[in-house]
GUKOL-712072 format. One line per field, with one value per residue (C-alpha): residue in three letters; x, y, z. Coordinates in nm, 2 decimals, decimal comma. Layout:
BEGIN
resn <- [ala / ...]
X <- [X / ...]
Y <- [Y / ...]
Z <- [Z / ...]
This chain:
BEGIN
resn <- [unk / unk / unk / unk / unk / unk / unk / unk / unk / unk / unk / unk / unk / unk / unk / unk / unk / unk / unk / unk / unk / unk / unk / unk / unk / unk / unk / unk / unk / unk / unk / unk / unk / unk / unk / unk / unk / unk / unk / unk / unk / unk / unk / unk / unk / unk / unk / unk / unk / unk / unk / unk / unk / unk / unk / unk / unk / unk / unk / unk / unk / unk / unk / unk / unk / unk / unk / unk / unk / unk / unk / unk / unk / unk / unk / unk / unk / unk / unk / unk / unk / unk / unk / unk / unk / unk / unk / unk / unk / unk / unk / unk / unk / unk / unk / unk / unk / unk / unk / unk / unk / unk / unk / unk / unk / unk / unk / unk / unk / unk / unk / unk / unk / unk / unk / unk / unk / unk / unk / unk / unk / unk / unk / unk / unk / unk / unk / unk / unk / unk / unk / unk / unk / unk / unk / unk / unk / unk / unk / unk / unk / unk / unk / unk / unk / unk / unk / unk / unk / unk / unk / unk / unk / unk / unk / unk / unk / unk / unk / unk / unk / unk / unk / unk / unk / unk / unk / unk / unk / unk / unk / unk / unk / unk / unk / unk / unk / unk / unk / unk / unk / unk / unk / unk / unk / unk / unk / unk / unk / unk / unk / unk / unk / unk / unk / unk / unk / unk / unk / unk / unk / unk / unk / unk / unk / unk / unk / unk / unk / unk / unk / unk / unk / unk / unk / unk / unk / unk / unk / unk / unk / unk / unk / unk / unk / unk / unk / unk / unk / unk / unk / unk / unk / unk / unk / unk / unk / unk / unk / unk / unk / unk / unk / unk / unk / unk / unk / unk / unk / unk / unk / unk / unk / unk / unk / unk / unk / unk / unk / unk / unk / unk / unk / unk / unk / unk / unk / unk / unk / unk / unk / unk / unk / unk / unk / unk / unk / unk / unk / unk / unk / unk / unk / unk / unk / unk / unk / unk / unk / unk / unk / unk / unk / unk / unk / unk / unk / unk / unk / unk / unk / unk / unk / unk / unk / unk / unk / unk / unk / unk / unk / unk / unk / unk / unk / unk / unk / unk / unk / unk / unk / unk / unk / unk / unk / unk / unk / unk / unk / unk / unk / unk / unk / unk / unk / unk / unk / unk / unk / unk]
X <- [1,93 / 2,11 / 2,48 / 2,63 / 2,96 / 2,82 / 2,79 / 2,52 / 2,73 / 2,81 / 2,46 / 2,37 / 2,60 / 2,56 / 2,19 / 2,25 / 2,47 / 2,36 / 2,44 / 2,11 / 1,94 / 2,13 / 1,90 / 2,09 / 2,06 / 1,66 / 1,65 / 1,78 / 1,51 / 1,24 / 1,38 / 1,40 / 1,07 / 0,92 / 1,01 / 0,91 / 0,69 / 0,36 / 0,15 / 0,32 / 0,20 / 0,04 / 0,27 / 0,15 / 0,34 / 0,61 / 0,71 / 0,76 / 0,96 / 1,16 / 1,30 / 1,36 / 1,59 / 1,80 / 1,79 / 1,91 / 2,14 / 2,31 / 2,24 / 2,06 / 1,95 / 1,80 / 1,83 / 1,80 / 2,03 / 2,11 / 1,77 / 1,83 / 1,56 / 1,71 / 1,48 / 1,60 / 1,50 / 1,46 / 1,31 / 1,10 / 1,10 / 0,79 / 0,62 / 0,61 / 0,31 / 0,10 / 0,07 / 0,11 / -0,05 / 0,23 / 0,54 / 0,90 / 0,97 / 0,88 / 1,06 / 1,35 / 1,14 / 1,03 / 1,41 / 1,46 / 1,18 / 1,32 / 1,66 / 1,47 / 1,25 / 0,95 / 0,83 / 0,60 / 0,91 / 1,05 / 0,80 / 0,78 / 1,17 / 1,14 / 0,87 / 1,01 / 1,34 / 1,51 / 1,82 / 1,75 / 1,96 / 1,79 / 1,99 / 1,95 / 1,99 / 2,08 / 1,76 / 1,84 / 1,86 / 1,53 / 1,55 / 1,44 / 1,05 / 0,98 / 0,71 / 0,97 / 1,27 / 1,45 / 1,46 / 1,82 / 2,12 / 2,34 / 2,60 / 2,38 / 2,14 / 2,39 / 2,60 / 2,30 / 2,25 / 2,61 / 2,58 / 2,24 / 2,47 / 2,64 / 2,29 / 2,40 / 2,78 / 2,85 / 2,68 / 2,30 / 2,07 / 1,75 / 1,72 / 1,39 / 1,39 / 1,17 / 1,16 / 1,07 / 0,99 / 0,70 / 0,57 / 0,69 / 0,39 / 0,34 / 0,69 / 0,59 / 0,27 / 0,48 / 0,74 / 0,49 / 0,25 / 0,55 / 0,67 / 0,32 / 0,14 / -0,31 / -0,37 / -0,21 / -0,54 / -0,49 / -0,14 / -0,25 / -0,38 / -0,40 / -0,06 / -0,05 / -0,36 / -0,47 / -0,82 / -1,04 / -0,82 / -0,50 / -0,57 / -0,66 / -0,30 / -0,11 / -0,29 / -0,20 / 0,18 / 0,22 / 0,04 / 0,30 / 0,62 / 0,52 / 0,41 / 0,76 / 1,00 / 0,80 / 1,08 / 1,31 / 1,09 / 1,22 / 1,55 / 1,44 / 1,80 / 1,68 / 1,33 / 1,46 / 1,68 / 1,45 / 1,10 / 1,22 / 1,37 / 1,73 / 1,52 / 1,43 / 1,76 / 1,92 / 1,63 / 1,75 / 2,07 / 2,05 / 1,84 / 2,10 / 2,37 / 2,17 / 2,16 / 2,51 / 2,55 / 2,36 / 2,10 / 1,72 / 1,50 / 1,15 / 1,04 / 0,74 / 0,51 / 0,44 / 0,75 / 0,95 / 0,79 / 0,85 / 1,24 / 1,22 / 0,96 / 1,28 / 1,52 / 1,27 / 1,20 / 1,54 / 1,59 / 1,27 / 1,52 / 1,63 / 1,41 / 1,35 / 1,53 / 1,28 / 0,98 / 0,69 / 0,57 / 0,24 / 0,03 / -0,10 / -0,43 / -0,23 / -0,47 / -0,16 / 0,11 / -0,19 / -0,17 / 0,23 / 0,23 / 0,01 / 0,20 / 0,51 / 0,35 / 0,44 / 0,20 / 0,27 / 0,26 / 0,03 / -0,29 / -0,33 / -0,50 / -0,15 / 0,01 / 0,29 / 0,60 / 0,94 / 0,95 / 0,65 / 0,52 / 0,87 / 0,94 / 0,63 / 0,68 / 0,99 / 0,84 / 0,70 / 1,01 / 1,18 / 0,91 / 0,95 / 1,34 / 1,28 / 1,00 / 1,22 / 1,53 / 1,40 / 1,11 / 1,22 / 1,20 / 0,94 / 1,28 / 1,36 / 1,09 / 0,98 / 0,66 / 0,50 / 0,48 / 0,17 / 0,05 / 0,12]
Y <- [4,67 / 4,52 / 4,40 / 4,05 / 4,04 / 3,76 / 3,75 / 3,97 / 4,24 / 4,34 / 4,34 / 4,54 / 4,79 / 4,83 / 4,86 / 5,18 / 5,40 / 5,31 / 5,55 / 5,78 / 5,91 / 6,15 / 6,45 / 6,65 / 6,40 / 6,36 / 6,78 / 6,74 / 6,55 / 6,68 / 7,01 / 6,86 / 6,71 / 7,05 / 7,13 / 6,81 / 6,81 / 6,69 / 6,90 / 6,90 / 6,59 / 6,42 / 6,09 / 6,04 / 5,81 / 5,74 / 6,08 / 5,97 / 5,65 / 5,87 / 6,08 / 5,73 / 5,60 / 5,91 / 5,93 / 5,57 / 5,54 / 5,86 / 5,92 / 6,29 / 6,09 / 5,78 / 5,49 / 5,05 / 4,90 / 4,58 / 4,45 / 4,14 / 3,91 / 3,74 / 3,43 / 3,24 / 2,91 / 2,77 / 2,47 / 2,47 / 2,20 / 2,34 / 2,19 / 1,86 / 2,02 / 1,96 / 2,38 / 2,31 / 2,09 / 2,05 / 1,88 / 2,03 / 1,88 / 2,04 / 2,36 / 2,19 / 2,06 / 2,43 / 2,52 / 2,30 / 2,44 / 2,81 / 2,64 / 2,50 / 2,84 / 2,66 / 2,90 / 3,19 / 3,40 / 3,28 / 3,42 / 3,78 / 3,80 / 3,71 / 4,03 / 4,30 / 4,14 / 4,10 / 3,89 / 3,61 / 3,45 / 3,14 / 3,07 / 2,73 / 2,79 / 2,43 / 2,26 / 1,89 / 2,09 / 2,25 / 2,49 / 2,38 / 2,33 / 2,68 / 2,55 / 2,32 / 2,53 / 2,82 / 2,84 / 2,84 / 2,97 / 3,32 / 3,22 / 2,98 / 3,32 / 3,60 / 3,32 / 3,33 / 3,71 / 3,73 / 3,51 / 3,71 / 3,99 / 3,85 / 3,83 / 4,21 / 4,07 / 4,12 / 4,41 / 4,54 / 4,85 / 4,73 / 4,45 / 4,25 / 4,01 / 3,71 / 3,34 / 3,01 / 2,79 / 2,56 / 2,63 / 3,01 / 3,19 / 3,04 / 3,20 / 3,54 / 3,48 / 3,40 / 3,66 / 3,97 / 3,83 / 3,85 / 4,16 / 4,40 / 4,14 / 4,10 / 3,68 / 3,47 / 3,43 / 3,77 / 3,69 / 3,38 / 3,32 / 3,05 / 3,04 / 2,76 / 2,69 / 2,56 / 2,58 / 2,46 / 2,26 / 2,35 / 2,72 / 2,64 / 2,45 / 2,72 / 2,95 / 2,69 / 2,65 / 3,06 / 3,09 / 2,82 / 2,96 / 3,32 / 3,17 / 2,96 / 3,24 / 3,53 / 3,61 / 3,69 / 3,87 / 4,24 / 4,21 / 4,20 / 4,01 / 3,75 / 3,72 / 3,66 / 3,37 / 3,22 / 3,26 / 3,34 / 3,07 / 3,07 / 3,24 / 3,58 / 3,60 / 3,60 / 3,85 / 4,05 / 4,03 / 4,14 / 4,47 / 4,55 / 4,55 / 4,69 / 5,01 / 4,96 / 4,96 / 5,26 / 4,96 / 5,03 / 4,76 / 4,61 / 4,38 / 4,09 / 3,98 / 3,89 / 3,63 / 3,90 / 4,16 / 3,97 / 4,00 / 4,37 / 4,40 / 4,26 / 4,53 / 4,82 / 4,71 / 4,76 / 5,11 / 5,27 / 5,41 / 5,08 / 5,01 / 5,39 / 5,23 / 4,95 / 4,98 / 4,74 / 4,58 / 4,42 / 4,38 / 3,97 / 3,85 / 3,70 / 3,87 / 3,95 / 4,11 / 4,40 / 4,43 / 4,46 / 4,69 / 4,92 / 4,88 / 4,97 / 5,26 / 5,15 / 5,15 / 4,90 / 4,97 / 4,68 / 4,49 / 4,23 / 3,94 / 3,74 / 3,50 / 3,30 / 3,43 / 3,37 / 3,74 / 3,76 / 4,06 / 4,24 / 4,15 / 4,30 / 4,60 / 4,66 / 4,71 / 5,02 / 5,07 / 5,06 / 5,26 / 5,57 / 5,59 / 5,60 / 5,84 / 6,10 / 6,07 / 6,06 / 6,24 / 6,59 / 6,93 / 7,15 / 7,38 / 7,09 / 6,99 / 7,32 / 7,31 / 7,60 / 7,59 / 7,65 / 8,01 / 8,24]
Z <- [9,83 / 10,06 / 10,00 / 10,08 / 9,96 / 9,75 / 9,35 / 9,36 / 9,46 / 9,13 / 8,96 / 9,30 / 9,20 / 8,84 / 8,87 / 9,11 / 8,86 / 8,51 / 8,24 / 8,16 / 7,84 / 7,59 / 7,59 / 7,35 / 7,09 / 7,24 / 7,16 / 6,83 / 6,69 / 6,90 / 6,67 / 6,32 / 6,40 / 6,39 / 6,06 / 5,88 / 5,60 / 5,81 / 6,09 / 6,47 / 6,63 / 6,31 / 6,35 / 6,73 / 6,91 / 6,64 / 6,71 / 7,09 / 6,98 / 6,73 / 7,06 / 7,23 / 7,02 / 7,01 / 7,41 / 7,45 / 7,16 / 7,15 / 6,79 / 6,67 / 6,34 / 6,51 / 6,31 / 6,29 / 6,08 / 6,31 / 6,48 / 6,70 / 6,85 / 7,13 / 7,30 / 7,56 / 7,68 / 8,04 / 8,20 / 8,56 / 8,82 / 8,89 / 8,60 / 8,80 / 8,99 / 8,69 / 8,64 / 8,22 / 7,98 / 7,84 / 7,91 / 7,96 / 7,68 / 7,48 / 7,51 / 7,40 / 7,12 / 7,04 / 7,01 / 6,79 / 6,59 / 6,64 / 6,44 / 6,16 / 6,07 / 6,16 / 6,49 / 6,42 / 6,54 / 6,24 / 6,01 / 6,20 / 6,18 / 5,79 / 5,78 / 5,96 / 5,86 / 6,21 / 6,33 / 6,57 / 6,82 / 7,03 / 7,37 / 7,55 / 7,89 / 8,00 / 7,93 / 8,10 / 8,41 / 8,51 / 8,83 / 9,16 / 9,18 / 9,36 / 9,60 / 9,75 / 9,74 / 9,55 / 9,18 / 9,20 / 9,41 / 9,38 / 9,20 / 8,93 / 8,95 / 8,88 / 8,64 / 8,42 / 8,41 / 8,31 / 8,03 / 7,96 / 7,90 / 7,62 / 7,38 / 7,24 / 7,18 / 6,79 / 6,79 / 6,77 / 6,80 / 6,86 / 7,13 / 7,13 / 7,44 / 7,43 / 7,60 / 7,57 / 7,84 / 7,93 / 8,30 / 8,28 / 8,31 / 8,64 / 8,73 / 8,61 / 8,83 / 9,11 / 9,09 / 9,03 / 9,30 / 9,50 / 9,44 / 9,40 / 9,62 / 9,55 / 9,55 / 9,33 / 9,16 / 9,06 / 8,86 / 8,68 / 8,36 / 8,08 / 7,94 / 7,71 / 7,77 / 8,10 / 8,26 / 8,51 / 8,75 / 8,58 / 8,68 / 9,06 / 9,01 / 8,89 / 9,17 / 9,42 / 9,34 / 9,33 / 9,63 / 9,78 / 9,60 / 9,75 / 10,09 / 10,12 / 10,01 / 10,20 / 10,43 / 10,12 / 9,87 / 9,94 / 9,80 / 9,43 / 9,29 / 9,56 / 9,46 / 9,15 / 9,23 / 9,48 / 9,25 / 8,88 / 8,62 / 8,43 / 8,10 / 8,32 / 8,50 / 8,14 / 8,03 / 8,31 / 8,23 / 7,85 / 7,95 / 8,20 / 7,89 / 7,66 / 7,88 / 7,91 / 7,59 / 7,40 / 7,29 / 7,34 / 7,44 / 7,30 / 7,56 / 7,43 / 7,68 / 8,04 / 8,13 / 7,94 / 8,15 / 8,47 / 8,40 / 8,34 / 8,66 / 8,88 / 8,77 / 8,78 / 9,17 / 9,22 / 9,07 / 8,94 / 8,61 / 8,52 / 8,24 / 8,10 / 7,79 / 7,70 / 7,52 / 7,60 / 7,29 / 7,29 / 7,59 / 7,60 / 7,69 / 8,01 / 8,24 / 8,45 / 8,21 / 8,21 / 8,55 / 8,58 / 8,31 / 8,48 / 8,83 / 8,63 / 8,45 / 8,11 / 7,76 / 7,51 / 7,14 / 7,10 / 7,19 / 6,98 / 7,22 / 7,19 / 7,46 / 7,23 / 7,39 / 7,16 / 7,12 / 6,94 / 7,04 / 7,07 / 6,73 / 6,56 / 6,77 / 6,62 / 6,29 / 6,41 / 6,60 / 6,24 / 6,04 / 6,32 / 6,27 / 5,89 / 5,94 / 6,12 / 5,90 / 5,55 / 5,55 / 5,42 / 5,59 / 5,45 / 5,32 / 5,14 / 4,96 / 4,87 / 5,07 / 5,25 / 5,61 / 5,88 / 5,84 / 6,12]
């Protein structure tokens, strides 16, 4: 990454020295793991995720006491090129929603009894329509990571990042198409439910977007500004605190992904503290995921957004922590161990 002297200086710079996993605390429960009252390996990957929470918070007992959903919302002038059957209004409708309970965020935050926090991210001013010019400039860009950043103030320990925004799938087309490359028929997908000629519209305005911005795509703090919207640069932003933090991650689907695709072309590490939560039948986020080596926890045909994904995730997240620090030793609970 380049530097400019410009407000992207500091993101530039905290990206290249963030803080890495706590592998003593990782060692400790790898070791109380093998003496819990259940054969080695029996819990599968909660046993992984049990290790993952002590690496990124520090903590030998992992546990989640303060589980935050955090959704941010952000409008697209690229919605005037008819890439959404919807209009942009209606993601300031859906906040609105979010506020009254009436979401299906709502309901999986009731379940798996989650906080959630819904951030407006000046709605009455959509970006710049990306075919036609950037999405937004530096300082509006690395403003809106900053204030990204604040999503874990008051304290969390599980962060599940999620977004609202009509258009936005065609800005997580455009922003993996330009950073991995393929066509930008490769990228799109329904999203909230376009077909037929809204498809071949979407495909057009990535296509355009990438094709426009070309010269500018290999710095990825620039491809964000230029291709991505205010909801992934405040995405960005909250993972990049999180890890600052001690807070692991649960990222939903792929606009989410997108946000977390930015960082990790600009230092590989950069998102070894998130976990993927769901993979969405947004033919793209299986492709990024795979590009960016992750697995998600789960495949459940989704493509809402808000979190959705992340928040159901979390569930498990919360069930492996118990798991690991409640479950007795077999010492402890008097039970005989594997014979030698």
């Amino acid at each position: 990454m380049t530097t400019t002297g410009l407000p992207f200086d500091d993101f530039r710079e905290l990206i290249r020295n963030l803080p890495g996993p706590d592998e003593r605390a990782a060692q400790a429960v790898r070791e109380r793991d093998a003496v819990l009252t259940k054969p080695a390996g029996s819990l599968g990957r909660l046993e992984e995720i049990a290790v993952w929470l002590a690496a990124w918070t520090g903590r030998a007992k992992p546990q989640v006491t303060r589980p935050l959903v955090a959704v941010f919302a952000g409008n697209h002038g690229v919605t005037a090129k008819g890439i959404s059957p919807y209009p942009a209004s209606v993601t300031a409708q859906m906040v609105e929603n979010f506020a009254a309970g009436g979401a299906a965020i709502n309901q999986m935050c009731i379940a798996n009894d989650l906080g959630l926090k819904v951030f407006d991210l000046a709605l009455e001013l959509p970006t710049g329509d990306i075919t036609e010019e950037a999405a937004m400039d530096e300082k509006t860009c690395a403003a809106t990571m900053a204030f990204g950043m604040e999503a874990i103030a008051g304290g969390t320990d599980l962060l599940c990042i999620g977004e609202m925004g009509i258009g936005n799938t065609t800005i997580a087309a455009a922003i993996c198409h330009g950073l991995y490359g393929g066509t930008a028929e490769e990228w799109v997908g329904p999203g909230t439910g376009a077909d037929g000629e809204g498809l071949r519209r979407k495909a057009a305005a990535v296509r355009a977007a990438v094709e426009l911005h070309r010269n500018h795509l290999k710095d990825p703090l620039e491809l964000l500004r230029r291709l991505g919207g205010r909801e992934i640069a405040a995405m960005a932003g909250a993972i990049l605190a999180a890890r600052m933090e001690k807070v692991p991650v649960i990222i939903d689907g792929y606009v989410a992904t997108s946000a977390a695709a930015i960082l990790h072309a600009a230092n590989p590490a950069a998102i070894d503290h998130c976990l993927f939560g769901h993979v969405s039948a947004e033919p793209g986020h299986r492709k990024v995921l795979e590009k960016l080596g992750k697995k998600p926890l789960l495949d459940l045909g989704m493509r809402l957004g808000e979190g959705t994904g992340a928040a159901l995730a979390a569930g498990i997240v919360k069930a492996a922590a118990l798991c690991h620090t409640g479950m007795a030793t077999f010492e402890q609970a008097g039970v005989s161990g594997k014979a030698n």
